[in-house]
C-alpha positions in Angstrom: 37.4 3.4 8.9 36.9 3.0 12.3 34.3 1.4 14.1 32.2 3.7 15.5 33.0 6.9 13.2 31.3 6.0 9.9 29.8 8.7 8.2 25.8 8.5 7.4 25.6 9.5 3.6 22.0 8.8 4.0 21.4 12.8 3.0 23.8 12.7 0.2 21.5 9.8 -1.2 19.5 10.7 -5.0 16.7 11.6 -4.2 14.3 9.2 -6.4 11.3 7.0 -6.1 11.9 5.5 -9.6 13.4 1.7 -9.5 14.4 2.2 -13.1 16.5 5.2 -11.9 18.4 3.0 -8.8 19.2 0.2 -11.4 20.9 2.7 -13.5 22.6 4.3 -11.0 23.8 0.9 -9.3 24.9 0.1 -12.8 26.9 3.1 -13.2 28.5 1.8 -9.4 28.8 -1.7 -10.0 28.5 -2.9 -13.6 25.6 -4.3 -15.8 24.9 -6.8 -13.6 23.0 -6.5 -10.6 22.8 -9.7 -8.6 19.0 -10.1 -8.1 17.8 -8.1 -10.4 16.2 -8.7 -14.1 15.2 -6.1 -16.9 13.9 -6.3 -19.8 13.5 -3.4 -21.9 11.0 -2.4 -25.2 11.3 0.2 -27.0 8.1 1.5 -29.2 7.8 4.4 -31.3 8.0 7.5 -29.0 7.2 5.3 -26.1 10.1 2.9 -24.4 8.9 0.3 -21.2 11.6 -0.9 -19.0 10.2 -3.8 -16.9 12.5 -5.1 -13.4 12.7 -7.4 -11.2 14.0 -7.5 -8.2 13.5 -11.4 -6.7 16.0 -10.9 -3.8 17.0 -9.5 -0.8 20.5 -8.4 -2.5 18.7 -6.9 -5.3 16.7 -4.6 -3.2 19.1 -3.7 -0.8 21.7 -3.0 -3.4 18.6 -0.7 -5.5 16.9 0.7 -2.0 13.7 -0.6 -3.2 11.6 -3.5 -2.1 11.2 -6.5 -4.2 8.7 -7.2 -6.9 7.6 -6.1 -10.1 8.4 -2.7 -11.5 7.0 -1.3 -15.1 8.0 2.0 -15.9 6.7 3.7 -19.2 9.0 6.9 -20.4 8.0 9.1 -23.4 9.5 12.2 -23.7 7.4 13.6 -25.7 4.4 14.1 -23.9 5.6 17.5 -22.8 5.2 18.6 -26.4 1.1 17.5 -26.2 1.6 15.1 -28.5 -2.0 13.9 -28.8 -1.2 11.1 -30.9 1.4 10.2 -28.8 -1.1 10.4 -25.6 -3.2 8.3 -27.3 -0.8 5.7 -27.7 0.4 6.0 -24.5 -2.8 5.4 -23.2 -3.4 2.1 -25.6 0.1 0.6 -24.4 -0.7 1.6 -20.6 -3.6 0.1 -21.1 -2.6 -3.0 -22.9 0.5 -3.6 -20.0 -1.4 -3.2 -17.4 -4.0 -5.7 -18.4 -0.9 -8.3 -18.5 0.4 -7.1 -15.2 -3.1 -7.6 -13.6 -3.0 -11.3 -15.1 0.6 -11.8 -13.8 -0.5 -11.2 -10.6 -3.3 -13.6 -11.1 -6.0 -11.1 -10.4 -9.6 -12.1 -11.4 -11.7 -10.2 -14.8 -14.6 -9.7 -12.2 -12.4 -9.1 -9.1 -13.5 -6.0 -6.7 -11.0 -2.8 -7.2 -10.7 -0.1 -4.8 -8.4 2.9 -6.5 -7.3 5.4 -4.1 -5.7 8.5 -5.1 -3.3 9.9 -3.2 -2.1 13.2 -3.2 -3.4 16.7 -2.0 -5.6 18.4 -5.1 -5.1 22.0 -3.8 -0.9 21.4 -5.0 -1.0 20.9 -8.5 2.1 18.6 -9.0 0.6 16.2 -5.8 -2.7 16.8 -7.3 -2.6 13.5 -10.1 -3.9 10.7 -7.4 -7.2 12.7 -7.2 -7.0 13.8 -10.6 -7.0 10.5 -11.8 -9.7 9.6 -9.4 -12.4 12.2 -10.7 -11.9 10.5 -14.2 -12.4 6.9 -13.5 -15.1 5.2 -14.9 -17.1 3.8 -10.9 -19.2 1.2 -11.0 -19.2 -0.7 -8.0 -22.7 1.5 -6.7 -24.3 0.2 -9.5 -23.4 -3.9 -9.1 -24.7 -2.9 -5.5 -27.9 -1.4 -6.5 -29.0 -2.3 -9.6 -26.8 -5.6 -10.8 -29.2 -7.1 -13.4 -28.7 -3.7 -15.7 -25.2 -3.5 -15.6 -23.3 -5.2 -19.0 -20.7 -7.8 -19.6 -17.4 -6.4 -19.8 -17.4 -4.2 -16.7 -16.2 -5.2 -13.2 -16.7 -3.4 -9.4 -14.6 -0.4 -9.5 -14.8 2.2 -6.4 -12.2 5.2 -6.2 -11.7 7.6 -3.2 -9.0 10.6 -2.6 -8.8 10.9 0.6 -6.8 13.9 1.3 -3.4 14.4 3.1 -2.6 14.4 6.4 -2.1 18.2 7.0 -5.7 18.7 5.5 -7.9 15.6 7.3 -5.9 15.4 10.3 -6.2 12.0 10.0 -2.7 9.2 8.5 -3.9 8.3 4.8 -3.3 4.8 5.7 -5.9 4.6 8.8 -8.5 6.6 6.1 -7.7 3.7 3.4 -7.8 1.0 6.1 -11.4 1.8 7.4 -12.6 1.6 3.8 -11.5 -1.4 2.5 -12.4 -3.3 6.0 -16.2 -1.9 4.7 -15.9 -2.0 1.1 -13.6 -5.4 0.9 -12.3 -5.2 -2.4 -10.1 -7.3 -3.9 -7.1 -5.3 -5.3 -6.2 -1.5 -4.2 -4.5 0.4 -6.7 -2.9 3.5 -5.2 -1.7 6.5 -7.6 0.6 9.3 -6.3 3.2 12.2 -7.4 6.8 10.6 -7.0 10.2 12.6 -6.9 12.5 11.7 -9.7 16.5 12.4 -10.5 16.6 13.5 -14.1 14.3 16.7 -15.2 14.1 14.4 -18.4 11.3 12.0 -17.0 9.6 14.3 -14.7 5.9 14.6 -16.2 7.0 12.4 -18.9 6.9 8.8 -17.0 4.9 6.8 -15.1 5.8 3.6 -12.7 4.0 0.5 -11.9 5.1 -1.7 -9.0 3.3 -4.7 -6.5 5.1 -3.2 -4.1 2.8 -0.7 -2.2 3.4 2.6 -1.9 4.2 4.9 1.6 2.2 8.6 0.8 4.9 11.5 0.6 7.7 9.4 0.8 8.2 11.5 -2.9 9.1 14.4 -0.7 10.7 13.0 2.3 7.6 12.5 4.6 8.0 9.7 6.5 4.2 7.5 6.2 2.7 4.3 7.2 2.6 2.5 3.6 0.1 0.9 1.4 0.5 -2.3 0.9 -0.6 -6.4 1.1 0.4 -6.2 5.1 -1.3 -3.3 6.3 -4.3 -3.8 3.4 -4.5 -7.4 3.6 -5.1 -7.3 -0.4 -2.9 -7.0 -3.3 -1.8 -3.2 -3.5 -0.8 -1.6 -6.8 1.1 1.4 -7.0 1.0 3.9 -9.8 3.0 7.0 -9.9 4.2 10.1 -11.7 7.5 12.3 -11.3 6.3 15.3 -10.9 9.0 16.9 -8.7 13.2 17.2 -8.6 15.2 18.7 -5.9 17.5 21.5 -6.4 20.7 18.9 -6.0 19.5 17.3 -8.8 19.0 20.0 -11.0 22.4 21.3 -10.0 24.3 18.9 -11.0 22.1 17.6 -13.9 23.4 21.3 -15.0 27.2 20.7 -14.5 26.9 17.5 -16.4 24.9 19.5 -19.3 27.9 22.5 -19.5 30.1 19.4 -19.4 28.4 17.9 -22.3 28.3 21.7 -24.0 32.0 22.1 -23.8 32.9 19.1 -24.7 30.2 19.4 -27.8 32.1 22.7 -28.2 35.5 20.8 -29.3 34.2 18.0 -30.9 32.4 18.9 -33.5 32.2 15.4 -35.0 29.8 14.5 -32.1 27.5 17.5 -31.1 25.0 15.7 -28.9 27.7 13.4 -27.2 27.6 12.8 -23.5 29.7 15.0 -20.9 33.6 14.2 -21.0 34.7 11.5 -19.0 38.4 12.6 -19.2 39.3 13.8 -15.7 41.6 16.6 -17.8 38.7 17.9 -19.8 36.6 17.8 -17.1 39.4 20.1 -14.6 39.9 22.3 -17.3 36.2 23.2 -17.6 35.2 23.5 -14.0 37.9 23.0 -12.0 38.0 21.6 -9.0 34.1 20.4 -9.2 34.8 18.9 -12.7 36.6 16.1 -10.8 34.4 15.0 -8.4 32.9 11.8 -8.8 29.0 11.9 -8.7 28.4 11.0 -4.9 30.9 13.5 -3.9 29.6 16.3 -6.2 26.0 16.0 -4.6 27.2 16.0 -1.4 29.4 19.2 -1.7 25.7 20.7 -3.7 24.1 19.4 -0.7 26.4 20.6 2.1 26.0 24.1 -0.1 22.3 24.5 -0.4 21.0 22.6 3.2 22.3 25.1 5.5 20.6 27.8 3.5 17.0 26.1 3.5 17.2 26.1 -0.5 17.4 22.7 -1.6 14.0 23.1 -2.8 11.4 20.6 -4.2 10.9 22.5 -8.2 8.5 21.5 -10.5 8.1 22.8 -14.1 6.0 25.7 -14.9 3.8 24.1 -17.2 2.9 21.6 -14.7 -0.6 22.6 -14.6 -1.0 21.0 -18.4 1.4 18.2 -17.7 -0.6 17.2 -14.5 -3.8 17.1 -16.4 -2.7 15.2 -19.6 -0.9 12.2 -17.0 -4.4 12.1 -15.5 -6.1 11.4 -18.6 -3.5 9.0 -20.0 -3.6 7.2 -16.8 -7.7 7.5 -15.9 -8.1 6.2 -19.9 -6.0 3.3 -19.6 -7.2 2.1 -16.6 -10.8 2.1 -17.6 -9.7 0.1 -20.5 -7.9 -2.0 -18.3 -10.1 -3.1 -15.8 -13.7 -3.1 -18.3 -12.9 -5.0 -21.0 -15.8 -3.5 -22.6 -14.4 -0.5 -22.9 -11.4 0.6 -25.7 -10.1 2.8 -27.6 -12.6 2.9 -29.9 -15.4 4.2 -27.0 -12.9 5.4 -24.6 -14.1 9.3 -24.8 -17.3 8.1 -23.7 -16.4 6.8 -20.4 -13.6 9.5 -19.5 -14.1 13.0 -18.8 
C-alpha cells in the first residue's frame, strides 16, 4: 500500500477491555505463541482462572494492552444464581488475590485506598460503588481508636467518587486529592468493562497491575489510574458488563453458523461454526466468507451511520450487578483482613 493512503482500522477494532480476550484473538491471528506473552491457565469446578503475562513491549503492542499481570476468573454459571457457586467464587477470588497482593510484594498491614468507579444511577456502571458500599472500612478506626482494633485487620478506606458528567470534576483529579491526604499504600480501583463475547459478560471478572483509565469500557477517553499519576501501586478490578451491537452481530452469524452446521452433523451437535469456506457460502452467502475483521467492519460500516451500534447489556443486569458486588466486596474483605473468612464472612458484608 502506498505511503500515505493506509487505511485506519482503528474503528473496526473488538471492542474489549479483557487481556484474556486480545490473547485469544492474537492467537486466532498469529498462532499459539505470542512473543512476550505467558499464560497459564486452571481450571476448577465451575470456575476456570487464566493468568498472563505480558513482560514486553512486543507482547503489549501485539495484545493492545499494557504490560503486567492479568488474572481473569470466568464462571459461567453465575448467571444461573448458583449460590454455591458464588460462594466458591468468592473463596477462590479471595484466596488469588491474597497471592497477587504477595506477588506484588505488598505489606499484611499496608494502607489500602479502594476507589469505585462507575456512576451508581446506571446499573451496569453501577459495580465500582456497589462494591464500595459493601467493603468492610477500617482505616477511621486505626485513626481514632487504634488500641481496640484486633489482629488480623489492616487500614482499609473506600470512596466512589462519581463520574465526570455528574461531579463535573475528571475522576482522576478527585482520586488524586485523596490519596495526596489519605496516603495509602496501594489503590485498588474497580469498574464496569466492555467485553467481546455475551458469554463472559456478568460472568467474569479481571485483575491487572496495570491501572485502569474510567470509561475507557465505553469509548471515553480518561486520564488513567495508575503508579504514575497515583504514585502508589494501582490495582484494577473489573467486570463486563456491557457488548456492543458489532459484537452481538456477528457473535450471532457465528451461532447460525454453528446451528447449520449442527443441523448436518448430527454426530457433533454442539460443534463449533463451519470453517469450510463452501459450508459457510452456502449458508449465508456472501457474509459467510468473510474473515472476522472484514465481517465487523462491514457490521460496523452498517450500523455507525445509523447511530445503532449500541452499548447492550442483559436484562437481568440488575441481579447480575448485585451478585458481582457481593462476590467481589466478600473476597476482598477476606483478602485484605486475614481475620476475616469464609467461616464469618456474612458478618462483615452486607
Amino acid at each position: 500500500m502506498k505511503k500515505g493512503h493506509d487505511i485506519d482500522l482503528s474503528p473496526y477494532q473488538v471492542r474489549t477491555d479483557l487481556a484474556l480476550e486480545s490473547h485469544l484473538m492474537a492467537v486466532e491471528q498469529q498462532g499459539n505463541i505470542i512473543s512476550g506473552v505467558e499464560v497459564d491457565e486452571q481450571q476448577l469446578e465451575g470456575i476456570h482462572i487464566t493468568k498472563l503475562y505480558i513482560s514486553t513491549d512486543e507482547g503489549a503492542r501485539t495484545l493492545n494492552k499494557r504490560k503486567g499481570n492479568y488474572l481473569t476468573f470466568e464462571a459461567p454459571g453465575l448467571k444461573n444464581h448458583d449460590s454455591a457457586l458464588q460462594d466458591e467464587m468468592t473463596n477462590v477470588f479471595a484466596k488469588e488475590f491474597k497471592q497477587y497482593l504477595q506477588q506484588l510484594q505488598i505489606a499484611d498491614n499496608a494502607k489500602v485506598l479502594v476507589i469505585g468507579l462507575g456512576n451508581w444511577n446506571v446499573t451496569p456502571d453501577a459495580v465500582g460503588p456497589m462494591v464500595v458500599e459493601n467493603l468492610l472500612i477500617t482505616r477511621h478506626l486505626f485513626e481514632l481508636m487504634p488500641d481496640q482494633v484486633e489482629e488480623g485487620f489492616r487500614p482499609v478506606s473506600a470512596l466512589a467518587p462519581g463520574v465526570l458528567g455528574i461531579t463535573g470534576i475528571e475522576t482522576s483529579e478527585i482520586v488524586q486529592g485523596v490519596v495526596e491526604r489519605s496516603c495509602p499504600d496501594l489503590v485498588i480501583a474497580i469498574d464496569a468493562l466492555a467485553s467481546r463475547s455475551l458469554e463472559r459478560v456478568n460472568s467474569t471478572i479481571q485483575v491487572a497491575d496495570t491501572g485502569i483509565a474510567p470509561g475507557s469500557g465505553i469509548g471515553n477517553k480518561r486520564k488513567a489510574l495508575d503508579k504514575e499519576t497515583l504514585g502508589v501501586p494501582v490495582i484494577a478490578i473489573g467486570v463486563p458488563t456491557v457488548v456492543d451491537a458489532v459484537s452481538i452481530t456477528s457473535d450471532t452469524i457465528d451461532y447460525i453458523l454453528k446451528y447449520m452446521g449442527n443441523q448436518m452433523d448430527i454426530r457433533n451437535p454442539f460443534g463449533k461454526p463451519s470453517k469450510n469456506p463452501k459450508h459457510r457460502e452456502k449458508f449465508l452467502g456472501l457474509i459467510g466468507t468473510l474473515e472476522e475483521r472484514e465481517k465487523r467492519q462491514l457490521i460496523h460500516e452498517v450500523l455507525a451511520p445509523l447511530g445503532h451500534n449500541l452499548i447492550v447489556t442483559p436484562k437481568e443486569v440488575d441481579t447480575f450487578i448485585e451478585d458481582m458486588a457481593n462476590i467481589i466486596a466478600s473476597g476482598l474483605n477476606m483478602a485484605l483482613h486475614h481475620a476475616v473468612n469464609d467461616g464469618n464472612i456474612e458478618s462483615y458484608t452486607h
